[in-house]
C-alpha positions as CSV (number, residue, x, y, z in Angstrom):
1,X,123.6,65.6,58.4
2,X,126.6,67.5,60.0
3,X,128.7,67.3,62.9
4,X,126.1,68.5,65.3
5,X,124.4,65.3,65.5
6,X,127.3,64.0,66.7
7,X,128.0,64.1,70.4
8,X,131.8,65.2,70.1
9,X,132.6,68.2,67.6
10,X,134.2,71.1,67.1
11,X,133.3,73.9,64.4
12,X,136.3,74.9,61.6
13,X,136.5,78.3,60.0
14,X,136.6,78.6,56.8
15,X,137.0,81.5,54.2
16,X,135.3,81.6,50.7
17,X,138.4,82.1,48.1
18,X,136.5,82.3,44.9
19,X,132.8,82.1,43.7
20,X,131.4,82.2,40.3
21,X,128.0,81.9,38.5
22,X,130.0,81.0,34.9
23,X,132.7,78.7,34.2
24,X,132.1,75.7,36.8
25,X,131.6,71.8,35.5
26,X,128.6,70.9,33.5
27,X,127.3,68.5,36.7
28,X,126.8,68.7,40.0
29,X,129.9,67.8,42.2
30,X,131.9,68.2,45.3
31,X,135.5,67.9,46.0
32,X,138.5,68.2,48.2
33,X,141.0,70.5,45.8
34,X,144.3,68.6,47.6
35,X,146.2,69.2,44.4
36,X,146.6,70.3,40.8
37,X,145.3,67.5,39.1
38,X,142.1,67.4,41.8
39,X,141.6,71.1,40.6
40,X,141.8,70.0,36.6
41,X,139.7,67.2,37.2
42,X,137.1,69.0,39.3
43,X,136.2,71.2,36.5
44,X,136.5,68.8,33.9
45,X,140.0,69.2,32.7
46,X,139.3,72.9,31.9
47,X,139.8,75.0,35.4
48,X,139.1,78.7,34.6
49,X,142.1,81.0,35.0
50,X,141.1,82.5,38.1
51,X,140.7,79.0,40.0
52,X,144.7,78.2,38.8
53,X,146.9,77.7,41.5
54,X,144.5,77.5,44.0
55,X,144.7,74.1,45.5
56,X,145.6,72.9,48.8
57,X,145.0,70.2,51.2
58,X,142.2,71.8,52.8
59,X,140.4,73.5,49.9
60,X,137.2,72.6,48.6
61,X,135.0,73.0,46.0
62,X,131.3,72.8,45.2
63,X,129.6,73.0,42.1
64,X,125.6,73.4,40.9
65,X,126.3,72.4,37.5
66,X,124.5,74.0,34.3
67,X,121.2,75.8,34.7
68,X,119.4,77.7,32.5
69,X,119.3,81.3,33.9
70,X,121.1,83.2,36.3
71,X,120.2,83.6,39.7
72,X,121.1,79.8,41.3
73,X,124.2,80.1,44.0
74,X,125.8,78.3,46.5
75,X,125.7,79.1,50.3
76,X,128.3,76.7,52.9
77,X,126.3,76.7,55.8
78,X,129.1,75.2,58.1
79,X,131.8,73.0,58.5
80,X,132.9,70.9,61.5
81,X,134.6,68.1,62.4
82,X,133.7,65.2,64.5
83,X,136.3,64.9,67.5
84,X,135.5,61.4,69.5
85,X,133.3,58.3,68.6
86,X,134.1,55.9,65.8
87,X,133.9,58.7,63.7
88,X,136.4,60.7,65.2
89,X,138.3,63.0,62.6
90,X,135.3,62.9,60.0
91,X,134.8,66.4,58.4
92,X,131.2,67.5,57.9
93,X,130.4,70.1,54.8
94,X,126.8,71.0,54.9
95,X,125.8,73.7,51.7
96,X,122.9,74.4,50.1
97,X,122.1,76.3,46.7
98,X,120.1,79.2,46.5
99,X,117.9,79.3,43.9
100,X,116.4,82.5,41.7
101,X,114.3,85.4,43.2
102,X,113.0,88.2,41.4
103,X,113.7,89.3,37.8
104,X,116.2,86.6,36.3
105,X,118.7,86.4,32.8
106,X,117.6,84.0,30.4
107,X,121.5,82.6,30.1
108,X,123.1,79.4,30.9
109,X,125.4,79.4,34.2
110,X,127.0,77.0,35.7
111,X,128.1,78.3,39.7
112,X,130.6,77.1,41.3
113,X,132.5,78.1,45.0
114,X,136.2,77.3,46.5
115,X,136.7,77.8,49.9
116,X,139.5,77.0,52.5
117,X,139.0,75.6,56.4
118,X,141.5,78.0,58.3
119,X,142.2,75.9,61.3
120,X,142.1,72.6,59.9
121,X,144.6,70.0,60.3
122,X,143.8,66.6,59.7
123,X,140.9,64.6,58.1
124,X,140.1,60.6,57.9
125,X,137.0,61.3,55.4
126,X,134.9,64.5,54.2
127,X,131.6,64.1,54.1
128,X,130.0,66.4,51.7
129,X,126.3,67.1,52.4
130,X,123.5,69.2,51.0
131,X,120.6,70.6,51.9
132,X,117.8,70.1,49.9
133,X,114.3,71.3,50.2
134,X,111.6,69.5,48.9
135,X,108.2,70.5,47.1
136,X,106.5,69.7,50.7
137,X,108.8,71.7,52.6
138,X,110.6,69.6,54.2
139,X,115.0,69.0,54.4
140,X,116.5,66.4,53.2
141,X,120.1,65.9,53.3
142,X,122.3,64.4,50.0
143,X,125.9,63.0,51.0
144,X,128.8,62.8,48.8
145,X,131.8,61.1,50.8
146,X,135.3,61.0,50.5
147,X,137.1,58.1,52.0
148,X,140.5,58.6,53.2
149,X,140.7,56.2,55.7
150,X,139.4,53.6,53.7
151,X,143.1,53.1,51.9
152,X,144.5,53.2,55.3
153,X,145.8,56.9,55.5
154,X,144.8,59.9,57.2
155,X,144.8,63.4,55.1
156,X,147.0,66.3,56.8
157,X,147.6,69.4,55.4
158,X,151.7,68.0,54.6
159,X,150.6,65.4,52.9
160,X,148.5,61.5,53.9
161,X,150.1,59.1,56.5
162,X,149.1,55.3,57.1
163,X,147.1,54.9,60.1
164,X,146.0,51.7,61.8
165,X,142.4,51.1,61.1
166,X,142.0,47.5,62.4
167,X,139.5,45.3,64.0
168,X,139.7,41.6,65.0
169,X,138.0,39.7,62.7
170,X,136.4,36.3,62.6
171,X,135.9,35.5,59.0
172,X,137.1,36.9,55.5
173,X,133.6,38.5,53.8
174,X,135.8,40.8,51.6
175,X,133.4,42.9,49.6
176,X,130.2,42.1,51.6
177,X,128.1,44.7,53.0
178,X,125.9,45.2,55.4
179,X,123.5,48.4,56.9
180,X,122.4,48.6,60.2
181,X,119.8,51.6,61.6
182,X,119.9,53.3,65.2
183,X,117.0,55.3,67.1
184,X,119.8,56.9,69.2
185,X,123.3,57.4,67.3
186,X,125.6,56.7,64.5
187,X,128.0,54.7,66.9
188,X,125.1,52.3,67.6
189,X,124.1,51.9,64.0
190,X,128.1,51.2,63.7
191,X,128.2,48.7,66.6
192,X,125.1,47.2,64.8
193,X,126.6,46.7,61.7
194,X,129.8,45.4,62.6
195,X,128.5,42.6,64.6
196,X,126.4,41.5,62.0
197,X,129.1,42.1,59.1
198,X,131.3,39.4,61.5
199,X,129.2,37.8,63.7
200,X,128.9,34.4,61.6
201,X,132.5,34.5,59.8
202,X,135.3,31.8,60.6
203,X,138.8,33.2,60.0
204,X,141.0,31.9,57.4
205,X,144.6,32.0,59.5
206,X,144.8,32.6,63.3
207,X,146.3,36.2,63.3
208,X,143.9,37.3,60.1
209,X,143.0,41.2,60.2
210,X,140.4,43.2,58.9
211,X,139.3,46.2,58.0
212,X,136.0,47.5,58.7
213,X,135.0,50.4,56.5
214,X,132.2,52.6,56.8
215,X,130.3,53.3,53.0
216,X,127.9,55.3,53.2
217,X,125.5,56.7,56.3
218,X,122.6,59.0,56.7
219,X,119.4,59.5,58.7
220,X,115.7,58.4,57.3
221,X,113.0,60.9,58.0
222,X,109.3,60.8,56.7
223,X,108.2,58.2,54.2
224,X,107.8,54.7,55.5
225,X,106.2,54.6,59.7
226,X,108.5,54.0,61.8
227,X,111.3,55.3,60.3
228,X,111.2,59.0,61.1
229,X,115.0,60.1,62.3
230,X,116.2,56.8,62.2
231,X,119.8,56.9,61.6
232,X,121.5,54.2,59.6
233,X,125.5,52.7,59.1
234,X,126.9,50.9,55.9
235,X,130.1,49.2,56.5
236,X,131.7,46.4,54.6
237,X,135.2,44.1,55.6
238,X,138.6,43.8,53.6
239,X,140.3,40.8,55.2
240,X,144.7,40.7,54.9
């Protein structure tokens, strides 16, 4: 899934800063690079020379992790950023690795890429997700998500600021969570959810708050009948 599904986006430029076959994390992984200690703890407390010094709010990083033989890569095939709808500010990294072709090396490797978005500014999650193709042919989409918003703050590139990211509520169902599917659009699945995440709740204290949070979403193609691009919504609540 990227921003294109959504109805409001906008593409970012971006510029690849470093790439390697060697010298990445042993697992697979994506990350936003927003400091030193992201860097360290992307690759595994041991960040190559070359990657030192290269963090920054709006630097990311992909990894394959270890494979036996050289060959495997990683390609960003876009990054954009949702502009209106629910999801407004949501930052969508689609990639995909690039597997062997031809003669190989018999030699472990582990690839890894850093790149920057150029014009962005802001972010309220980045949604990491790759393209995978499966022995049938077809693409399917992995998602790795990180939640800024969800601890009330927005990142910028100075630094994270609160943010209100309220909803009335009518009940305290801290923790609970509920998914919710849509033929026509994430905001629908969101709506969905939402209304059945509060629709039965009696509030503990008149002016009680809540937070609805969004943990995970995706699209269902193929499989089960009936199913085929139906796109779906996890949310949960955190009462005050």
């Amino acid at each position: 899934m990227n921003a294109s599904t959504l109805s409001l986006s906008r593409q970012i430029k971006f510029e690849i800063i470093l790439s390697k076959s060697t010298g990445g994390p042993i697992s697979e992984k994506a990350a936003t690079l927003a400091n030193k200690q992201a860097l360290i703890d992307f690759f595994d407390g041991k960040p190559p020379a070359e990657a030192v010094g290269l963090e920054g709010a709006f630097v990311f990083a992909v990894a394959l992790g270890e494979r036996n033989t050289g060959g495997y890569g990683i390609t960003i095939n876009s990054i954009s950023q949702a502009t209106g709808g629910f999801m407004a500010g949501t930052v969508f990294i689609a990639w995909r690795e690039t597997k062997p072709s031809g003669p190989i090396m018999e030699m472990l490797t582990s690839p890894y890429v850093l790149f920057r978005a150029s014009d962005l500014h802001y972010a309220t999650q980045i949604i990491f997700a790759k393209d995978v193709q499966t022995k049938q042919g077809e693409s399917v989409v992995k998602q790795r998500v990180e939640h800024f918003a969800e601890t009330g703050k927005v990142r910028f590139a100075g630094g994270e600021i609160p943010i209100p990211f309220f909803s009335p509520s009518r009940g305290n169902s801290e923790g609970a969570e509920v998914m919710a599917h849509s033929d026509n659009s994430f905001e629908e699945a969101f709506r969905k959810a939402a209304h059945l995440l509060l629709s039965d709740q009696t509030a503990s204290h008149p002016d009680q708050m809540t937070v609805i949070q969004v943990t995970e979403m995706g699209a269902l193609y193929g499989g089960i009948p009936g199913f085929v691009g139906k796109k779906y919504v996890k949310v949960r609540a955190i009462t005050d």
